[in-house]
VOMARVEX-144815 format. One line per 2 residues: number of its first residue (from 0); their letters; for each residue x negated, y negated, z of C-alpha. Coordinates in pm, 1 decimal, decimal comma. Layout:
! residues N
NUM) A) X:Y:Z; ...
This chain:
! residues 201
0) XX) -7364,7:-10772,8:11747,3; -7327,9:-11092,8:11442,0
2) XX) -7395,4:-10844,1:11152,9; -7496,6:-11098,1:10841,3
4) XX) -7578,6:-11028,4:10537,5; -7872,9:-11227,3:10336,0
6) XX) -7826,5:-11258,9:9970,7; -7991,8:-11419,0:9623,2
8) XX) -8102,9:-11389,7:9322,5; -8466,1:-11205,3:9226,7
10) XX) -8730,6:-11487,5:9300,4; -8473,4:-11722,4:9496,7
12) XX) -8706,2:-11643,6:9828,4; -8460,1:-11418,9:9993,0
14) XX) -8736,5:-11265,9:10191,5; -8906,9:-11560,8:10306,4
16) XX) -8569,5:-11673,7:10490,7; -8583,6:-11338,5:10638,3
18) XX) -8898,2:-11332,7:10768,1; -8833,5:-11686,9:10914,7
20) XX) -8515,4:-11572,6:11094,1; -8682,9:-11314,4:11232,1
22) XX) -8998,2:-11484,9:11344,7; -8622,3:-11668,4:11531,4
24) XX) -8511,7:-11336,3:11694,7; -8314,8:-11223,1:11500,5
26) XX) -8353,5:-10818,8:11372,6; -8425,5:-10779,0:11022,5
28) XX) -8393,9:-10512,2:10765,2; -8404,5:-10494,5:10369,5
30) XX) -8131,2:-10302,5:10193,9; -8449,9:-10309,9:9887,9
32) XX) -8706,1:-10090,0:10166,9; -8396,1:-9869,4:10278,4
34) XX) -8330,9:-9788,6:9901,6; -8698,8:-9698,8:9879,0
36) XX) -8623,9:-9455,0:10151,4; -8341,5:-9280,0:10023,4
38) XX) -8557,1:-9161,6:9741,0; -8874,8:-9064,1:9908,2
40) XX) -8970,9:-8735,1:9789,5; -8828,1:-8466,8:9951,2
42) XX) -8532,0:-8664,2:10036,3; -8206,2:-8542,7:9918,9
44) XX) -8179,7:-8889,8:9710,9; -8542,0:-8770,2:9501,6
46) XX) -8376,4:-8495,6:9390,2; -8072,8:-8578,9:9321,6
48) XX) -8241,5:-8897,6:9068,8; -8483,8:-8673,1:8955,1
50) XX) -8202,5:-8450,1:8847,3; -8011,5:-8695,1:8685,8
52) XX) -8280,2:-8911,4:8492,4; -8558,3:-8634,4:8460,9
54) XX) -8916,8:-8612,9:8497,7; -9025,8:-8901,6:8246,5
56) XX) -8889,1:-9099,9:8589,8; -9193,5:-8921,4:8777,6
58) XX) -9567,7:-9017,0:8825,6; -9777,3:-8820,3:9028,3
60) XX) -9508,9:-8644,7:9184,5; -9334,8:-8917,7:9277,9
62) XX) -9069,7:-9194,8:9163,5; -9245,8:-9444,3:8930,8
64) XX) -9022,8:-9744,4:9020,7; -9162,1:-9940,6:8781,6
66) XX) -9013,3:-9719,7:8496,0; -8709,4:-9669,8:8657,8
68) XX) -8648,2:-10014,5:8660,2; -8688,9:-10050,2:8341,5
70) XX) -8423,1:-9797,6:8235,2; -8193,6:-9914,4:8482,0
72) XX) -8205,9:-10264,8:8401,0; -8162,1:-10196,4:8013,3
74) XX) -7891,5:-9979,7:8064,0; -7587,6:-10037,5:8278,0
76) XX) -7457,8:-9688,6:8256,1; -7767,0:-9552,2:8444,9
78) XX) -7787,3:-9862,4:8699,3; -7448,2:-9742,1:8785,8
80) XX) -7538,4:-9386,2:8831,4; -7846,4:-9505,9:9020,4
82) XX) -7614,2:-9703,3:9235,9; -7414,3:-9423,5:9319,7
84) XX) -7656,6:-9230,3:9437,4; -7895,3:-9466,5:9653,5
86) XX) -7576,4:-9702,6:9780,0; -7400,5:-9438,1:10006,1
88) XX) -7755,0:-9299,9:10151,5; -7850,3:-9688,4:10252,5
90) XX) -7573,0:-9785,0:10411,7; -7620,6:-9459,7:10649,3
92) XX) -7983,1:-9521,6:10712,4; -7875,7:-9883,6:10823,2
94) XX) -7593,3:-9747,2:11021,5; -7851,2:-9521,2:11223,3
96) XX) -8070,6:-9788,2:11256,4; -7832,0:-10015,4:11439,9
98) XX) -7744,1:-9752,4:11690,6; -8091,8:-9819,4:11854,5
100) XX) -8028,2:-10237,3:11889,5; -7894,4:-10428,1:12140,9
102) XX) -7522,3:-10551,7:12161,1; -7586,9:-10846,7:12153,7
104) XX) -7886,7:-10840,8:11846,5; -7840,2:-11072,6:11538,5
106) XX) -7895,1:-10866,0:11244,4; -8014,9:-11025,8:10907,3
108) XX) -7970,5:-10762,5:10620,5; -8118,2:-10883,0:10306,6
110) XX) -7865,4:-10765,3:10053,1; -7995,2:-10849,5:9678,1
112) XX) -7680,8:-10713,6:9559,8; -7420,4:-10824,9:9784,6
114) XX) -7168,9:-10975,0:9485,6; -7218,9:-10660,1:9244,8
116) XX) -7161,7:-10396,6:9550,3; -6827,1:-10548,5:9647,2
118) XX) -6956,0:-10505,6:10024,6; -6907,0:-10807,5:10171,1
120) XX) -6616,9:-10725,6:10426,3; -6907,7:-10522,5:10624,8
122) XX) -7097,0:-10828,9:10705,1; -6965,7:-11091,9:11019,2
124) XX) -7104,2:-11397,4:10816,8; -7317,2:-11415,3:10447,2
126) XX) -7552,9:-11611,2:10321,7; -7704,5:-11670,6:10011,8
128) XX) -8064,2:-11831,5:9920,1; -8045,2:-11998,0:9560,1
130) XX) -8339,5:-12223,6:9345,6; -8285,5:-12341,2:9002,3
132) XX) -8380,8:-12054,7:8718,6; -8752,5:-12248,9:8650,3
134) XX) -8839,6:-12213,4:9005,7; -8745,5:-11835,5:9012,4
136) XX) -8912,5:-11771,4:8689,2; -9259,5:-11914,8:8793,8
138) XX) -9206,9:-11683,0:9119,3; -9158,1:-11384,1:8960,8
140) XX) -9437,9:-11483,4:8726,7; -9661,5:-11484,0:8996,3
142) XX) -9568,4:-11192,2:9117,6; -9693,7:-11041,2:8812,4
144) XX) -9371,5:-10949,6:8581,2; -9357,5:-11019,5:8236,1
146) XX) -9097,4:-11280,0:8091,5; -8903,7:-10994,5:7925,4
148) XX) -8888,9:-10864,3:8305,5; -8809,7:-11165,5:8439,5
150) XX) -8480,4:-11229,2:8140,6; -8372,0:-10827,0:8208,6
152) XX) -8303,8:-10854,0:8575,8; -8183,3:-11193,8:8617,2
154) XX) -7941,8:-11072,8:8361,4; -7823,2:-10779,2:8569,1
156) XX) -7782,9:-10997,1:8854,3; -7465,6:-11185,8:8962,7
158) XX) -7439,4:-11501,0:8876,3; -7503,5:-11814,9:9068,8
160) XX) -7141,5:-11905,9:9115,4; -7032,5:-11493,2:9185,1
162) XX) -7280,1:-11514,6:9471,7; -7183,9:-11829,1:9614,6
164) XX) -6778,1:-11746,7:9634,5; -6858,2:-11403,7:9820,4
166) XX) -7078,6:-11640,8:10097,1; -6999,9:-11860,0:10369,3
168) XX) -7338,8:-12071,4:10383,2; -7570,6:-12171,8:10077,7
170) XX) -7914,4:-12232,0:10112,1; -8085,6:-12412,2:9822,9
172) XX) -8464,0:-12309,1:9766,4; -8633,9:-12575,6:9518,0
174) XX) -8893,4:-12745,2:9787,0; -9156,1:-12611,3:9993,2
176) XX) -9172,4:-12344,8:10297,5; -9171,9:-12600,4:10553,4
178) XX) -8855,8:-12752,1:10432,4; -8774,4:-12414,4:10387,3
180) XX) -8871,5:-12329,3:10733,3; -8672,5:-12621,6:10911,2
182) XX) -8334,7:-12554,0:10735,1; -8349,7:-12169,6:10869,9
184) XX) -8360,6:-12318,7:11190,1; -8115,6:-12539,7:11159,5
186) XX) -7859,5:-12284,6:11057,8; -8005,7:-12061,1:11345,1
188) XX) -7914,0:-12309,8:11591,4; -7638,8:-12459,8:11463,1
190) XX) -7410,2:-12121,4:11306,7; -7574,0:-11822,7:11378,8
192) XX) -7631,2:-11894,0:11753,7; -7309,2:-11979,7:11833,1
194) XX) -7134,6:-11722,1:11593,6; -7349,3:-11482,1:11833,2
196) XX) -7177,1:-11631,6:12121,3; -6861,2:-11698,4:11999,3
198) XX) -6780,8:-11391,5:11752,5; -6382,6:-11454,3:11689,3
200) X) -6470,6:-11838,2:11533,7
């Protein structure tokens, strides 16, 4: 099994990579949708935030994520307790999960935080998805966050140059999906196939 992890900075099209790698073959999951997991309620991981950041955190019973965000990305103290919480309850979920793949599956785990988490000895092979910071902002901006949003989390991201020196391949993200599209396939072909084949090179 070529176990590789998939990482970028917010708005760098991280998930469009993904879903093009899978469309491929390959078996994808999001470290992002497993954290949403660990904290559904009545999970072990809601209480344990709700206990540590209190009910102004809750809407309608359950995690507002929005306003979570927001304290977590204006305060480093409480991203790190976040962290500590959510981090050890993901990496079990996507332990379990594997146990139901086949041997010889290629795995693509998107991993936004791959530099910051110091976890890239788990992962066979990385990869990171970059654009310049104009293309990212007008992105995110379409996605509906503010500027202010947009400043706060690049911010608590790793930088450009952190990401790059914990990966082994760079993908740069400025044109459109097609080109996009054909350099996913390329690197299918050309690395991850033959990794896959050929895990000791």
């Amino acid at each position: 099994m070529l176990i590789v992890a998939l990482t970028g900075g917010i708005g760098s099209g991280k998930s469009h990579v993904a879903k093009y790698f899978h469309q491929l073959g390959s078996y994808v999951f999001d470290a992002d949708q497993l954290a949403r997991i660990a904290i559904e309620r009545g999970s072990k991981g809601f209480d344990e935030v709700v206990t540590t950041f209190g009910d102004q955190i809750l809407k309608d019973g359950d995690i507002d994520r929005r306003k979570l965000g927001e304290i977590i990305f204006s305060d480093p103290t409480a991203k790190s307790k976040l962290e500590a919480i959510v981090h050890p309850e993901v990496q079990r979920l996507f332990e379990e999960a594997k146990k139901s793949l086949p041997m010889d599956a290629i795995v693509i785990y998107e991993i936004p935080l791959l530099a910051e988490s110091n976890s890239r000895s788990r992962f066979d092979y990385a990869i990171t998805v970059e654009s310049d910071v104009e293309t990212r902002t007008s992105r995110l901006k379409e996605r509906g966050l503010a500027s202010h949003e947009i400043v706060g989390r690049m911010a608590a991201q790793a930088s450009r140059e952190d990401r790059v020196s914990h990966c082994d391949l760079v993908i740069e993200n400025n044109g459109d999906e097609d080109a996009l599209l054909r350099r996913v396939e390329e690197i299918w072909q050309s690395v991850l196939l033959p990794l896959a084949k050929n895990p000791s090179k």
